[in-house]
C-alpha positions as CSV (number, residue, x, y, z in Angstrom):
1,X,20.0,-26.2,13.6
2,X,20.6,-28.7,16.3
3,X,19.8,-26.6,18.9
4,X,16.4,-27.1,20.8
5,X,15.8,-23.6,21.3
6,X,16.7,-22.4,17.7
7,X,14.4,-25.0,16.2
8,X,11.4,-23.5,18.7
9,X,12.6,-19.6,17.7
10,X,12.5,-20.8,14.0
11,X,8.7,-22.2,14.5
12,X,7.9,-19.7,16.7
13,X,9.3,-16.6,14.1
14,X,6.8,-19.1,11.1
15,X,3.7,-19.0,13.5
16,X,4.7,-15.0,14.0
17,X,4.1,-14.2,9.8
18,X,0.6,-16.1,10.1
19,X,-3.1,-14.8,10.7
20,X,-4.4,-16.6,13.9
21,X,-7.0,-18.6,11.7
22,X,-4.5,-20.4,9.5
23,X,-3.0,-23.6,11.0
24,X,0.4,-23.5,11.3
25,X,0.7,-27.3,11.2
26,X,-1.2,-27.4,8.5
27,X,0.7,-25.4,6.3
28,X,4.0,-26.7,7.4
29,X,2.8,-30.5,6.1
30,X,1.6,-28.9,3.1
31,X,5.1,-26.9,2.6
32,X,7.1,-29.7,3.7
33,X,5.2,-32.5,1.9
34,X,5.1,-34.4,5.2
35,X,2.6,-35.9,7.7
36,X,0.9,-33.4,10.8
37,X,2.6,-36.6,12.9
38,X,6.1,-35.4,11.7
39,X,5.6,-31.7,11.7
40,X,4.8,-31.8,15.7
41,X,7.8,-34.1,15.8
42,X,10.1,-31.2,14.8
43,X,8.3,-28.5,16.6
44,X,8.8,-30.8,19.8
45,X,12.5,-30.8,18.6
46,X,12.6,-34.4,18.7
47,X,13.6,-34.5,15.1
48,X,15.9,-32.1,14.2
49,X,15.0,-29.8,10.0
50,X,17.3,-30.5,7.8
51,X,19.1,-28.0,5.8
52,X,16.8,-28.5,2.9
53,X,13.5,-28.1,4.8
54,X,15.0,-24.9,6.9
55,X,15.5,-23.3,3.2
56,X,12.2,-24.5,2.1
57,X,10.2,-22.6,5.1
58,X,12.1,-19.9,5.3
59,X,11.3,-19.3,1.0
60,X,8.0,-20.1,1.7
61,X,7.6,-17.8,5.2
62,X,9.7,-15.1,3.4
63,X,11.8,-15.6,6.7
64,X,15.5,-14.1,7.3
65,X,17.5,-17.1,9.0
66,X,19.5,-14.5,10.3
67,X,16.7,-13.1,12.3
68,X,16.1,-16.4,13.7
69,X,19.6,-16.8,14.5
70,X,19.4,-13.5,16.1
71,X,23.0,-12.2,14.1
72,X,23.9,-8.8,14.9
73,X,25.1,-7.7,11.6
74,X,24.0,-5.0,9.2
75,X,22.2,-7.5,7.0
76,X,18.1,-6.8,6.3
77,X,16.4,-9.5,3.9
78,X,14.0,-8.0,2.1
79,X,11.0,-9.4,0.1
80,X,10.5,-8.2,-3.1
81,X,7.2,-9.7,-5.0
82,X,7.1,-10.2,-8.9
83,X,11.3,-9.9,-8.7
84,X,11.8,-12.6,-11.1
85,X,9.6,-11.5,-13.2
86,X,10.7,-11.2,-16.5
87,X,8.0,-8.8,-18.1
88,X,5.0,-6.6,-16.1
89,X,1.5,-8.2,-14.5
90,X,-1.7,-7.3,-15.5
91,X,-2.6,-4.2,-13.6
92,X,-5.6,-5.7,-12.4
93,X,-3.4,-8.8,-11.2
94,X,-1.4,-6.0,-9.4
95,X,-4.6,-4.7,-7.6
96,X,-5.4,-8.2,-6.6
97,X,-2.2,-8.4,-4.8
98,X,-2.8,-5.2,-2.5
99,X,-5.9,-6.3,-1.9
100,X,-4.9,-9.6,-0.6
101,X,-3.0,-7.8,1.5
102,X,-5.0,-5.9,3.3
103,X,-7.3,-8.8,3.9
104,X,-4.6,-10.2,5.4
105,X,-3.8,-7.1,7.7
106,X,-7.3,-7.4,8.6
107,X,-7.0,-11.0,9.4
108,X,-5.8,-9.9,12.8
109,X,-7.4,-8.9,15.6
110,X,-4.6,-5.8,16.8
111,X,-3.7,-4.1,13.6
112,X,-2.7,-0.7,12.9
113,X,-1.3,1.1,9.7
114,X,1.7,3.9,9.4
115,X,2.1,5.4,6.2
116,X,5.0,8.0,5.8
117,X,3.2,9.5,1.8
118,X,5.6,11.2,-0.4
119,X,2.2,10.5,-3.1
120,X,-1.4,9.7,-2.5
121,X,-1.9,6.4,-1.7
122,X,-2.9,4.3,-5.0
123,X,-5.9,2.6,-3.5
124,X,-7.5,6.3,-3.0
125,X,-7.9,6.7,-6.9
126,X,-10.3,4.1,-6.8
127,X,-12.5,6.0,-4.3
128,X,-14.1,7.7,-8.3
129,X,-14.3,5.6,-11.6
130,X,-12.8,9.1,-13.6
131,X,-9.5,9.6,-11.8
132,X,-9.5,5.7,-11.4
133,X,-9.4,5.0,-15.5
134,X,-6.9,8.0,-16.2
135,X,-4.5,6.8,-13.1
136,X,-4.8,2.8,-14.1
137,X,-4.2,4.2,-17.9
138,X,-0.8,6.3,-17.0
139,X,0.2,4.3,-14.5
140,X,0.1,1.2,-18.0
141,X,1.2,3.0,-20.6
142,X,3.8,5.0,-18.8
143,X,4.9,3.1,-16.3
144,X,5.0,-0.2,-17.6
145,X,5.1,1.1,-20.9
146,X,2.4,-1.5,-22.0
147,X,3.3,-2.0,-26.2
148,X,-0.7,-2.3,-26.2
149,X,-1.0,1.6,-25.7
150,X,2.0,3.0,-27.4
151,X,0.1,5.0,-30.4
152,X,-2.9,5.3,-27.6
153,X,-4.1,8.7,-25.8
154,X,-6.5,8.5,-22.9
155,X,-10.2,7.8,-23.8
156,X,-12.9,7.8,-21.0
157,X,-15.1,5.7,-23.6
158,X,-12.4,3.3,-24.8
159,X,-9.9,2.8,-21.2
160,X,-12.8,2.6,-18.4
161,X,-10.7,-0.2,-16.8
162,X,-14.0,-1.4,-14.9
163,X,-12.5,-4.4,-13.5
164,X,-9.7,-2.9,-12.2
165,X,-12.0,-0.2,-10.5
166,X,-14.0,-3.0,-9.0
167,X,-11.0,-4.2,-7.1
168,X,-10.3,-0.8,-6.2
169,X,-13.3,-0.7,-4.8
170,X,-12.6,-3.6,-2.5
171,X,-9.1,-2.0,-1.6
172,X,-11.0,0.3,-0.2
173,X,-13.2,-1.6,2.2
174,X,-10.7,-3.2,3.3
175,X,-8.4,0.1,4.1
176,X,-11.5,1.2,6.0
177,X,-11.1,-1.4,8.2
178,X,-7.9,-0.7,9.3
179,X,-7.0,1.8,11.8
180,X,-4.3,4.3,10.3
181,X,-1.8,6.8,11.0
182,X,-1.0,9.0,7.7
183,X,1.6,11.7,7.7
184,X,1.0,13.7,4.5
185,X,2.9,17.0,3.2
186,X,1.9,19.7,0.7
187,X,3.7,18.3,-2.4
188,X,1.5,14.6,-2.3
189,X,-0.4,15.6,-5.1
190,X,2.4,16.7,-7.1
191,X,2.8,13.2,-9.3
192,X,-0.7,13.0,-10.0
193,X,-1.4,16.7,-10.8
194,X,2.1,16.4,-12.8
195,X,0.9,13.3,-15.3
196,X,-2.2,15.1,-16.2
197,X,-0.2,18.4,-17.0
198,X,2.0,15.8,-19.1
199,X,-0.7,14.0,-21.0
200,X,-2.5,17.7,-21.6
201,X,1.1,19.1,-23.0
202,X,2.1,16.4,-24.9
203,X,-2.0,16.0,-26.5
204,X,-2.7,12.5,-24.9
205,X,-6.1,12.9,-24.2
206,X,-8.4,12.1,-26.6
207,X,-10.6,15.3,-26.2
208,X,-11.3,18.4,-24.0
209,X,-13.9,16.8,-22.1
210,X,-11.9,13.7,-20.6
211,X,-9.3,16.3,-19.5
212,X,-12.0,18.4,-17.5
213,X,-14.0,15.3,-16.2
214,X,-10.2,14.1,-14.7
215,X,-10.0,17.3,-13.3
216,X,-13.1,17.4,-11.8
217,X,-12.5,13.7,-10.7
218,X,-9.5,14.4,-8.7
219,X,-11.0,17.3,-7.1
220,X,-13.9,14.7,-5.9
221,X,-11.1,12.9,-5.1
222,X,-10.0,15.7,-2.6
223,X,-13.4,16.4,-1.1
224,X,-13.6,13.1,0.1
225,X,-10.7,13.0,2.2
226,X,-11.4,16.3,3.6
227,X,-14.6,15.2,4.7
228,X,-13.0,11.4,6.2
229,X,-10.1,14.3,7.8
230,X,-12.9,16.1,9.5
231,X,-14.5,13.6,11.5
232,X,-11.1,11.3,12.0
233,X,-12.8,8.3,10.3
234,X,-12.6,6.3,7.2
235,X,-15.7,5.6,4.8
236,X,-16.9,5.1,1.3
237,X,-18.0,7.9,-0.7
238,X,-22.1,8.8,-0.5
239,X,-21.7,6.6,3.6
240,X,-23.8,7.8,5.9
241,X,-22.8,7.8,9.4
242,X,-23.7,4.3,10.4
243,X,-20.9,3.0,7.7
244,X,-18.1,5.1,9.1
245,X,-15.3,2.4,9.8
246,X,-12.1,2.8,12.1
247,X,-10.1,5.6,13.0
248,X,-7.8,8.1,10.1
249,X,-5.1,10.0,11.9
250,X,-4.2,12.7,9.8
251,X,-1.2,14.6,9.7
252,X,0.8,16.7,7.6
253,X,4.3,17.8,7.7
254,X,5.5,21.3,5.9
255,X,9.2,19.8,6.0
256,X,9.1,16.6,5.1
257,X,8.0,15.1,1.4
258,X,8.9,11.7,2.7
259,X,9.5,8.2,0.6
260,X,5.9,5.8,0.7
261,X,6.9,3.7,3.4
262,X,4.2,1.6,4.8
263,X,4.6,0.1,8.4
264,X,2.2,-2.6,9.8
265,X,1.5,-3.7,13.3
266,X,-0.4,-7.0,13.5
267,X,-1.0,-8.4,17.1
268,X,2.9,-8.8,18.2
269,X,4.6,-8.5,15.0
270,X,5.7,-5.6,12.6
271,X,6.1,-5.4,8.8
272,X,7.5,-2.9,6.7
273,X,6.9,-1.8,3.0
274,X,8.9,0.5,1.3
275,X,7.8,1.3,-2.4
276,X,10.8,1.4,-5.3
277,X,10.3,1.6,-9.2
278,X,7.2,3.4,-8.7
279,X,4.8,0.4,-8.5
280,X,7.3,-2.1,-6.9
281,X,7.7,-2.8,-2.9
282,X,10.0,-4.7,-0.8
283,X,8.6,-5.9,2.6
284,X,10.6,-6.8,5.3
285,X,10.0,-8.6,9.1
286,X,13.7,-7.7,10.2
287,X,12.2,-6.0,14.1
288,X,15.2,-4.1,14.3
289,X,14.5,-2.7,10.9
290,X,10.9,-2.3,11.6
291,X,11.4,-0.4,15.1
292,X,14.0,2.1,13.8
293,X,11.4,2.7,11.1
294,X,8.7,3.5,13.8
295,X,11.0,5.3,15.9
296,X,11.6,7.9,12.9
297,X,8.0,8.1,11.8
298,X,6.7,8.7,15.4
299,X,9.4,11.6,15.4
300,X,8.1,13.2,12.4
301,X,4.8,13.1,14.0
302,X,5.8,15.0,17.1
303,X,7.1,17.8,14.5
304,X,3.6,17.7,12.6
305,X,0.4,18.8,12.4
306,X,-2.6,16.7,13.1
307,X,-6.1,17.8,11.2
308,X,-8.3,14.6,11.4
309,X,-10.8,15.3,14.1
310,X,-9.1,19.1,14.8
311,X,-7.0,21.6,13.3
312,X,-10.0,23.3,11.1
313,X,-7.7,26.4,10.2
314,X,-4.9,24.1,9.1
315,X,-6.6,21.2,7.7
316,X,-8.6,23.7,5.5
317,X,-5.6,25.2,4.7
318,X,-4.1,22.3,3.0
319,X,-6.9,21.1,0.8
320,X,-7.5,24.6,-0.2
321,X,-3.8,24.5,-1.5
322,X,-4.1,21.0,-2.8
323,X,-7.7,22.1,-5.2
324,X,-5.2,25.1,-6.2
325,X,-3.0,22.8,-7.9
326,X,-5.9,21.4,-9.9
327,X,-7.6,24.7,-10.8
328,X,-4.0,25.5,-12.2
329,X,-4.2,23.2,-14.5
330,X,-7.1,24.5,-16.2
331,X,-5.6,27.7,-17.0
332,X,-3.7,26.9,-20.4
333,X,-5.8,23.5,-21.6
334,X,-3.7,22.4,-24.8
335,X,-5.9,19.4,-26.0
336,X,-7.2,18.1,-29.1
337,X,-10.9,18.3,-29.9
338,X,-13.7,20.2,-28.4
């Protein structure tokens, strides 16, 4: 990367992945190992990178070279957290991750979320401590099929999970801080509502009581985004008006069950998560990517229906048919105890 211009595109693409109150500078010495005098040495370009420090920043920016060489091939880098990982994180290390995140979407000053939801959202389960235990328990045993729970059924007095409700908790002040555009569809319950009917078949609850107290959990659960879809804002359960945060565009699509993609617009630059292995993500900052993705969501908006704010008939409608799926489960209750 002789090239003046390339070496400024390369800094400029580093100070593009960066909230506005980080130093670039800063971090480059710290990456680089070298002095603040040499780092605005290269980004003057009177001192070409090396190979070696290119690769360095672009594993520690989680930067496609071919982006910055602007190659027009098929090729999207994607980053994929926890890959070389040989076994699962603590859940609650997990949490920590999403919520670092989202502090650093709300980092910037111009930020606005798109989220295409084949399921709920997973910071939403945290909204009550009920739903939160029994999702953080399924989500461990099943999912990462934990050795710790293999004999174990769901307990509300034994799995409470309290810390990992607690960063829940702060997931969620942080997602009402940032503006969003949501494009739901009639099945987004169905995994959730599916796992309880599972643990209930298959006697993994503990007792009646923890089945019902789910139950009545998630329906909570479904009141409260009704009430944030109503008035076209996010807030906390038990907020009053003077703690509603920033705007909820709600929309839901008959058609559609979509794929959990999340796309992020901070200031002038766009990220894009898509969710695989059912707790796993890869992010990229490929703009070609990132636009196409847009372009399609924004299309499946135009062929939606919007019921934050509006749309009473509709928007009661769907939560109606979403508390349905819950009352359904209380028809044939196969659980031990009483």
């Amino acid at each position: 990367m002789e090239s003046l211009p390339l070496q400024q595109a390369f800094f400029n693409t580093i100070k593009l992945t960066m909230p506005a109150h980080i130093s670039m500078v800063d971090s480059i010495a710290e990456t680089l190992n070298i002095s603040y005098d040499s780092v605005y040495r290269r980004i003057r370009g009177e001192k070409p990178l090396s190979m070696a420090e290119i690769k360095i920043l672009c594993d520690h920016f989680h930067i496609s070279l071919d982006q910055v060489l602007q190659l027009e091939n098929d090729n999207v880098v994607f980053h994929a957290p926890g890959i070389n990982n040989n076994h699962n994180v603590a859940f609650a290390d997990y949490l920590s991750g999403i919520l670092t995140q989202f502090k650093a979407f709300n980092s910037f000053d111009k930020r606005c979320m798109r989220y295409l939801c084949k399921d709920l959202p997973i910071w939403h389960f945290y909204s009550y401590p009920v739903i939160a235990a029994f999702k953080t328990f399924c989500w461990i045993k099943t999912i990462q099929n934990h050795p710790s729970l293999q004999n174990k059924k769901f307990s509300l007095a034994e799995f409470s999970y309290d810390e990992c409700y607690s960063i829940g908790q702060q997931i969620l002040v942080e997602y009402c801080k940032l503006p969003s555009i949501e494009l739901w569809n009639f099945e987004s319950l169905n995994s959730t509502t599916r796992q309880i009917e599972y643990y209930r078949d298959a006697e993994l609850f503990a007792n009646e009581n923890d089945f019902y107290a789910v139950l009545d959990s998630l329906n909570q659960l479904i009141d409260h985004f009704q009430q944030q879809a109503e008035v076209g804002l996010k807030f906390l359960p038990g907020a009053t008006e003077l703690t509603y945060r920033e705007s909820l565009q709600f929309y839901v699509n008959e058609v559609i069950l979509g794929n959990n993609t999340i796309m992020v617009e901070l200031n002038d630059k766009q990220l894009c998560f898509i969710n695989y292995n059912v707790l796993e993500y890869l992010m990229t900052k490929d703009p070609r990517f990132n636009k196409k993705s847009i372009q399609s969501f924004n299309n499946l908006l135009s062929r939606s229906t919007i019921i934050s704010g509006t749309g009473e008939r509709f928007r009661n409608k769907f939560f109606h048919h979403l508390r349905n799926k819950v009352e359904e489960l209380k028809m044939i209750p196969r659980v031990n105890g009483s």
